[in-house]
N, C-alpha and C positions, 0 to 999 in steps of 0.2 A: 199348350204343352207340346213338347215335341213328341211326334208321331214313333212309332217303334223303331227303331235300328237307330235315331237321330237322339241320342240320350249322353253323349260325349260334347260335353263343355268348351267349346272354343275360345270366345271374347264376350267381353259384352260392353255395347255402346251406347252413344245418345245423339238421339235423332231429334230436331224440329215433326211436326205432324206436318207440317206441309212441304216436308222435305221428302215425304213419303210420294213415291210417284203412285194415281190412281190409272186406273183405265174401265170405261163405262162408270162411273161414279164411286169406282169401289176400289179400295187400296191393290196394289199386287199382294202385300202380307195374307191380307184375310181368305187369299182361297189357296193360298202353296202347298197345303194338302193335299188338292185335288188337282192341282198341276203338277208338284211332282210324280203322282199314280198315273199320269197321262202321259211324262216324260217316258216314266220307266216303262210302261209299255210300247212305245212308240219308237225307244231308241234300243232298247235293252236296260237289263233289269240294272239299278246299282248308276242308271246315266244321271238320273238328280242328285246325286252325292256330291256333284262339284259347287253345289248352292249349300251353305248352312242355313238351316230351319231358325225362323226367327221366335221366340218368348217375348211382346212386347208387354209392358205395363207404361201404364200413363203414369207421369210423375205428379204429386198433390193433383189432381185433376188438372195442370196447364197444358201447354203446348208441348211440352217436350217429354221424348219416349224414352224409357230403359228400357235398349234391347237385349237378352242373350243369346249369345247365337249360340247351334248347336250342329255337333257333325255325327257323321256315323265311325271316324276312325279314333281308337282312343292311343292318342299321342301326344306330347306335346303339340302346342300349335307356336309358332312363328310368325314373325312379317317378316315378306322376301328378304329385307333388306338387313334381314340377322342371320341368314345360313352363310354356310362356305358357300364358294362359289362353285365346286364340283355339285353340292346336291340341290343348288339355284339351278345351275343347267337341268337338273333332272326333275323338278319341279316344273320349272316350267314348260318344257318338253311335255311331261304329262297334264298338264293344263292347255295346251295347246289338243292334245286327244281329246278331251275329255270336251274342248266345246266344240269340237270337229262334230263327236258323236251326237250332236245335239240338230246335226242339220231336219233328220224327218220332223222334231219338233216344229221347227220354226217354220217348216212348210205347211203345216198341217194347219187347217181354215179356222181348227177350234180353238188352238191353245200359240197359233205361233205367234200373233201378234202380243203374248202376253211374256213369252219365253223373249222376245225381242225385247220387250222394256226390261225383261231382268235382267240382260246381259249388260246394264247400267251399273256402275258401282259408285258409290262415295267419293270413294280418293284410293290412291294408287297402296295406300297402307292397311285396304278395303281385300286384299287378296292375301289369301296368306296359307302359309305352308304347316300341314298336320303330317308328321313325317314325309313319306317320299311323295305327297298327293298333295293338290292346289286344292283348295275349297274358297268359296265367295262370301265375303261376310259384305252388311250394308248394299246389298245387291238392290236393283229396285227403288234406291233413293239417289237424289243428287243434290246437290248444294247450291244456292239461289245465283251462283256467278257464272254455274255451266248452262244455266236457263234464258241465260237473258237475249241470247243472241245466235243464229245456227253455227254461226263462227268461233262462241263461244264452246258452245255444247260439240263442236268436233274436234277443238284444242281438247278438251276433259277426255273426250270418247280415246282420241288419238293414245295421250300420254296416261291411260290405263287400263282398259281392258283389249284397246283396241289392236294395241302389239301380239295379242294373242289371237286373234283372230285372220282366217283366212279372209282374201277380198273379194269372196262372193260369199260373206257374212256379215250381218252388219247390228247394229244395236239402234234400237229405235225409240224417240222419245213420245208418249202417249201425248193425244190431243195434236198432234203438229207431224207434219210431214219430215221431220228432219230423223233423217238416215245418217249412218257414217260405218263404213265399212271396213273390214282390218286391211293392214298392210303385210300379211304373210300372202306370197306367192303360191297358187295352188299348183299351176306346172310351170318351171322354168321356159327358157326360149326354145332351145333347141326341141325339148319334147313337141312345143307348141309347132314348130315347123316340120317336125315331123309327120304329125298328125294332119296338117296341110296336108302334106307331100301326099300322102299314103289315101286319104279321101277325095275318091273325086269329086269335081263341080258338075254340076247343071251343066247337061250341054257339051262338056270337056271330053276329048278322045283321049285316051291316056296310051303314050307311046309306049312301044317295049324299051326297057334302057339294057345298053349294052353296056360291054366291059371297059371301051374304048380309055372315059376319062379316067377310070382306078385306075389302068396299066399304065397311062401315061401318067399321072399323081405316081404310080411307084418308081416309078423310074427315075421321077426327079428326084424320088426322096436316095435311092440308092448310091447314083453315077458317083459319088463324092468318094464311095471307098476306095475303087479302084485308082481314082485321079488321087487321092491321097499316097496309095502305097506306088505309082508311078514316080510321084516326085519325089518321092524320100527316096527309093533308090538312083532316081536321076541325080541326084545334090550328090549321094556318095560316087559314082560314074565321075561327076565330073569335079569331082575331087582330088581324087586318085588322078584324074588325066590332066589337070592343072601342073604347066611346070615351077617347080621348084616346092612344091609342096612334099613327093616322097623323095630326098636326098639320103644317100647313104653314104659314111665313111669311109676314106681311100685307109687302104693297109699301108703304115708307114714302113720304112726298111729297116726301122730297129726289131719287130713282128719277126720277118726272116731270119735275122738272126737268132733272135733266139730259138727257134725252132730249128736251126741248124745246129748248135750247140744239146738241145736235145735230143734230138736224134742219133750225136754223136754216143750222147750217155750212154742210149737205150741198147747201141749196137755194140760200144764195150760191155756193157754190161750179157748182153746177150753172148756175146764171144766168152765171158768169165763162164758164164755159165755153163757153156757147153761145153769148155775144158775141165771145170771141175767134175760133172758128169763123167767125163772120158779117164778120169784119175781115181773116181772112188773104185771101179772095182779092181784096180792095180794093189801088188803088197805095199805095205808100210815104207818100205826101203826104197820104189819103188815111183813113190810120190817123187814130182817136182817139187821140194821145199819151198821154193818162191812161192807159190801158189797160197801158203800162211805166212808169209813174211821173213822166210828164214834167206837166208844168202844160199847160192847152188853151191853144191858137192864141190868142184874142183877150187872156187873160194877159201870155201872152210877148211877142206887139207891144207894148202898152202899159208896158210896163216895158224896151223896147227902147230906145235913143239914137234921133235924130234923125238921125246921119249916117248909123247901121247900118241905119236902116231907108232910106234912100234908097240904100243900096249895094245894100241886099238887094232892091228895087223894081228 
């Protein structure tokens, strides 16, 4: 039966019995009881959670097991290979924690050589996702074609568990010396060389470093702005000083004239008006009639009748 907290239904499979990996003459199934209570102590509490508890029964008494696995999270469960791929990132991200957290086990002289054979799984369809959390189903057994050879058994390690694991962790096969370690990088390069840098060697004087090569690295990174806004004002400089590039239009002599014509306007016009000024405040009789278009006074008599102008007298 599964142990308390592990009472949530995952899958359930079928196994060969000799597909069951032992260590010292005795399955990994029959004591994950008291391995996971050693995990949880050793990693922190809830660290066995990324194994499902196995229920096996023997079929008619043969060879072959019906397992149920059982988890502690009640979700649906999944194989990776049916989520979206936003919450596969995020499963597997958190399966990649979850067997980080596992390192005090596998060092520990009691239980780590047994945590090592269970980070073995089935097949790649062996991991599977119970909401946002990985859990291990078929942990602990492998298939008679990843056994046969160490070349074989790190093709399998590689293309399933092994992607999840950091490469100073590895999965181990009981009875046989064969290792195979993950392929996640625990510090990239540069941290690696820093870490160099920063610790000394045996024996090593370690100089003072001065500021010489940053000042000179800055300076090559900079020089380009000034040399940038140099030539772009240079290119317009000798743009403008290129002949025949600024030409300007000659004033032809039709231009004068007609500026001589209005000029003339502006000055009869000015002359009107300075006469009319000089006439309003004159009486009515008074006015120069031409000024509104009449004909002058001695005109108008003269072309007047005789009677009209004795009426008008």
């Amino acid at each position: 039966m599964a142990k308390a907290g592990n009472f949530h239904f995952v899958c359930s499979t079928k196994i060969k019995v000799s597909e069951v990996l032992s260590l010292k003459g005795s399955p990994l199934w029959n004591s994950c009881a008291a391995t996971f209570s050693r995990i949880d102590a050793l990693c922190g509490e809830g660290a066995s959670q990324v194994f499902a508890e196995p229920n096996v029964k023997r079929q008619d008494g043969g060879e072959l097991l019906n397992v149920a696995w059982f988890g502690s999270y009640d979700d649906d469960a999944k194989e990776m290979g049916a989520i979206d791929r936003a919450k596969l990132s995020r499963v597997e991200e958190d399966l990649v924690q979850r067997l980080e957290a596992l390192r005090p086990a596998l060092r520990d002289p009691e239980i780590g050589d047994t945590v090592a054979a269970m980070l073995n799984v089935y097949g790649d369809n062996s991991i599977m996702a119970v909401g946002e959390h990985a859990i291990l189903t078929n942990w602990g057994a492998l298939p008679p074609e990843a056994t046969i050879s160490e070349a074989a058994y790190a093709r399998h390690t590689e293309s399933t568990i092994g992607r999840f694991l950091k490469a100073d962790m590895a999965a181990r096969l009981p009875g046989k010396r064969w290792a195979n370690s993950g392929s996640i990088e625990t510090r990239d390069h540069s941290q690696a060389r820093h870490s160099n840098q920063s610790s000394p060697q045996p024996g090593s004087v370690k100089l003072p470093q001065t500021s010489g090569p940053v000042a000179v690295a800055s300076r090559r990174v900079r020089w380009w702005v000034p040399a940038v806004l140099v030539a772009f004002f240079g290119a317009i400089l000798l743009y403008t000083a290129w002949p025949g590039n600024l030409i300007y239009e000659k004033e032809s002599s039709a231009d004068h004239g007609v500026l001589s014509q209005l000029a003339a306007h502006n000055e009869n016009l000015a002359q009107n008006i300075t006469l009319l000024k000089s006439e309003i405040g004159k009486d009515a009789c008074a006015i120069d009639p031409t000024l509104v278009g009449l004909p002058p006074r001695e005109a108008a008599s003269a072309t007047r009748p005789a009677g009209q102008q004795g009426e008008a007298q």
